[in-house]
C-alpha angles and dihedrals in degrees: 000000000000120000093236089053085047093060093042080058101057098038084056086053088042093054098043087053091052095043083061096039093043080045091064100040086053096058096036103249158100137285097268107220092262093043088053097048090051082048107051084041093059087051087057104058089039078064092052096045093049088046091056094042083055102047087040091059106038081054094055085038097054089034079053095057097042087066091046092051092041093046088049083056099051095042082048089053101045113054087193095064093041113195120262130265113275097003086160084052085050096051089039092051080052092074123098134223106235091199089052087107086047091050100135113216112251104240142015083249100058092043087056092050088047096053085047095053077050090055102049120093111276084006124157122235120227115247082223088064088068094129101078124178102208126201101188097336100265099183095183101046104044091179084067084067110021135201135262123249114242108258093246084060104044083059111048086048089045088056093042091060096041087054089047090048110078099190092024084056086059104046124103103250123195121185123217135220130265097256097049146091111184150013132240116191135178113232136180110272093206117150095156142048092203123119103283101019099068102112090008090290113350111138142173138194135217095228095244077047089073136030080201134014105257108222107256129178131170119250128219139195132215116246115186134200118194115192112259121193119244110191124193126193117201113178121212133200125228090244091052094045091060086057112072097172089056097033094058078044104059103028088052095060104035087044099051081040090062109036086043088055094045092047089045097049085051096063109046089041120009125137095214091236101127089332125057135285119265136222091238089052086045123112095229097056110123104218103203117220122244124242121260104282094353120159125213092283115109121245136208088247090051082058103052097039089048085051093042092051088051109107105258090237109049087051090098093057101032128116139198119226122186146173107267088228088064090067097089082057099041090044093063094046114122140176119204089342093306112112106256081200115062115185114221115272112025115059093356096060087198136119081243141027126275137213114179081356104293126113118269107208121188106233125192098221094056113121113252116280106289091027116114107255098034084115119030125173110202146139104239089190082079101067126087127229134174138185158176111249082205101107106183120194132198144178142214131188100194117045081077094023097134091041088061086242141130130198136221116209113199118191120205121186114205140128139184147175143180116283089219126068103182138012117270117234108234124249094251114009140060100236111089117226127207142176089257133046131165133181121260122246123283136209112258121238154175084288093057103124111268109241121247109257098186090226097114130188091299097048137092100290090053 
C-alpha cells in the first residue's frame, strides 16, 4: 500500500475516534463501554498505521540514499562521468526531517488563514490541521466541524481573555482534565460562626471547658460544575485574511475583548441555565436594605451597612464595582466631614479610587444606577471556575458571502459558581455576612442621572 493511501487510512480512523469522542462531549457525558472499546480500537490501528508509515519511509529513505551513494561510486570509478558538485550536499539534502508532519505554523494568523484555505470550496487542508474536531464529518464543508487551535495559541488567547476579563482575572480557575466534563468538589458547609458550626462542626475546648472531649468533625457539601459551551463569531474581511500579521492582530483581541466581557458578565449575573451562576443569583448574596425614601443615588449609610455586612476575613481581598453612572454621587459622599470616595491620584495616592480603603472599580456589567446590583462588594477569589484548555476554531464563507466576508466561530467550554450558597451568622452578632453584598433597589427619582442624548452642546436641543 502506498504511503499516501496509508495516511488516508489512518486520518479516516482519526476522524472516526474523534466523531465518537465530539458525540459524547456534546451530550455531556462519558465514553459509554462500547464507545471506549471502538475507540481504543481505532487507536490501535492508528498505531499500526503510524508504525507502517515509519518503517515505509525510513525503507525509501535509506533506498534514496543507496542510489546516491552508487551513483557517487560510479561517478568515482569512471574520470569521464566526474561526480557532481556537492554530492555529499546532495546526499545530505536526501535526508528527511522526521518531525516535518509535526512542523507547528508560525503564527495564530497563519493558522487562521490556513482554516480558512481548508474551508473554501476544492480547498486544500493543511497537513498541520491535522487535529479536527468533526461534527458529523462533513468532509466538504470543514466549518461544519471545525479545527483545534495549536496549544501555544490556546494559551496565549486564554490569557488574553482572563487579562480582559476584570472579575474573570480574580476567580479561582481550575482547569480539568481532557476526559471530563465536569467538576465535583467538597466544600465547607458553614452557615454559622457559632461553637460547633465552624467548619461545619469542628470544635475545640479549653481543658477546665470540658470534663470530657465531645466528638466534633467538619462537614462538607458537594458543589458541582458541569462544563457549559461559550461560542464566539469574528468576521474577516478578504483584505484582512490575506494579512496574517493583521489578521492574528485584530481576532486576538477582539476575540479575548468579547469572551472576557461574556464570562465576566456570568459571574457577576448568570442564571446558571446553559452559563455560569453568578454572585447576584447566589444564595449567599446579602442584599442590603435602602434607606426610607432613598433614589437611586448612593449614601454614606448604604456604604457602612454594605461594609459591615462584608465577612471579616474576605475584607483584604474584596473589591467595589459600580456602575460608572453612580461616581457624581459617590464623589460628594462625605463622613464626619472626610470624602468616603477618594478618586485615584490626590488623597488616595493610589492607580484607582478608593472607598474604606479598597479599590472601586467601574465595572460594565453592573446594573443602571437604582437597580439592585449597580454597586456590588465582594471578594471574587471566592468563586469557582472551571474549564476545558481545548479551544476549537472554525470558518464559514457564506453566512457573510455578499458582504465579501468570512466568519471564525471559537468555541470555549467553562463554567463557575459561587463557593458559597448561603450567608454565615456571625459569631456574636444577628446580621449575616457573606463574600458578596449588593445594595438593594432603589426608587427611581428626579436625580436619576439624566441619559446621554448625543446630542452635545452643539446639538438640537441646544
Amino acid at each position: 500500500m502506498k504511503i499516501e493511501k496509508l495516511k488516508a487510512r489512518r486520518e479516516d480512523l482519526r476522524l472516526q475516534a474523534v466523531a465518537i469522542i465530539t458525540k459524547a462531549e456534546a451530550e455531556d457525558r462519558f465514553l459509554s463501554d462500547d464507545e471506549s472499546k471502538e475507540v481504543k480500537r481505532l487507536e490501535a490501528e492508528i498505531t499500526r498505521a503510524n508504525e507502517t508509515i515509519k518503517r515505509s519511509q525510513s525503507v525509501s529513505q535509506m533506498t534514496k540514499m543507496r542510489m546516491a551513494e552508487t551513483q557517487e561510486d560510479d561517478a568515482d570509478g569512471d574520470e569521464s562521468n566526474p561526480a557532481p558538485a556537492g554530492g555529499a550536499e546532495q546526499r545530505k539534502a536526501v535526508k528527511t526531517d522526521p518531525n516535518a508532519e509535526e512542523r507547528k505554523f508560525k503564527s495564530f494568523g497563519e493558522q487562521l488563514a490556513a482554516v480558512y484555505r481548508a474551508a473554501t470550496p476544492g480547498g486544500k487542508i493543511d497537513d498541520r490541521l491535522s487535529t479536527r474536531a468533526a461534527s458529523g464529518l462533513n468532509q466538504t464543508t470543514p466549518s461544519d466541524g471545525g479545527f483545534l487551535v495549536e496549544k501555544d495559541f490556546v494559551k496565549e488567547l486564554l490569557k488574553l481573555t482572563y487579562e480582559t476579563g476584570i472579575l474573570a482575572s480574580r476567580v479561582k480557575r481550575i482547569p480539568i482534565s481532557a476526559r471530563s466534563n465536569g467538576l465535583k468538589i467538597n466544600a465547607v458547609d458553614e452557615s454559622s460562626r457559632e461553637d460547633g458550626s465552624r467548619w461545619g462542626g469542628i470544635q475545640a475546648f479549653w481543658e477546665d471547658e470540658a470534663g470530657r472531649l465531645s466528638e466534633s468533625r467538619p462537614k462538607f457539601r458537594q458543589m458541582e460544575l458541569q462544563l457549559k459551551k461559550l461560542t464566539g463569531l469574528c468576521y474577516a474581511t478578504d483584505e484582512l485574511l490575506e494579512d496574517t500579521v493583521a489578521l492574528e492582530s485584530v481576532i486576538s483581541e477582539g476575540f479575548a475583548e468579547e469572551f472576557g466581557f461574556k464570562i465576566d458578565h456570568a459571574i457577576l449575573s448568570g442564571d446558571g441555565d446553559g452559563k455560569p451562576l453568578g454572585i447576584m443569583k447566589s444564595g449567599a448574596l446579602v442584599v442590603v436594605p435602602k434607606e426610607t425614601g432613598q433614589t437611586a443615588k448612593v449614601t454614606v449609610e448604604n456604604i457602612t451597612k454594605m461594609w459591615s455586612r462584608l465577612k471579616a476575613r474576605n475584607r483584604k481581598n474584596a473589591l467595589w464595582f459600580i456602575n460608572q453612572e453612580l461616581e457624581p454621587y459617590l464623589m460628594t459622599l462625605r463622613l464626619d466631614g472626610h470624602p468616603v470616595y477618594l478618586p485615584a491620584g490626590g488623597l488616595s495616592e493610589k492607580p484607582f479610587a478608593t472607598m474604606l480603603g479598597r479599590p472601586v472599580i467601574a465595572l460594565e456589567q453592573c446594573n443602571a444606577a437604582g437597580e439592585q446590583g449597580d454597586i456590588v462588594l465582594a471578594d471574587i477569589s471566592q468563586y469557582v471556575m472551571i474549564d476545558k484548555g481545548g479551544l476549537k476554531a472554525a470558518t464559514s464563507i457564506h453566512v457573510r458571502f455578499l458582504y465579501d466576508e468570512n466568519v471564525f466561530r471559537f468555541i470555549y467550554r467553562v463554567d463557575g459558581k459561587p463557593k458559597w450558597e448561603k450567608p454565615t451568622k456571625p459569631f456574636k452578632g444577628t446580621a449575616t455576612v457573606s463574600p458578596y453584598v449588593t445594595l438593594a433597589r432603589r426608587n427611581k427619582g428626579a436625580d436619576t442621572p439624566p441619559a446621554d442624548d448625543g446630542a452635545g452642546d452643539g446639538g438640537a436641543g441646544a
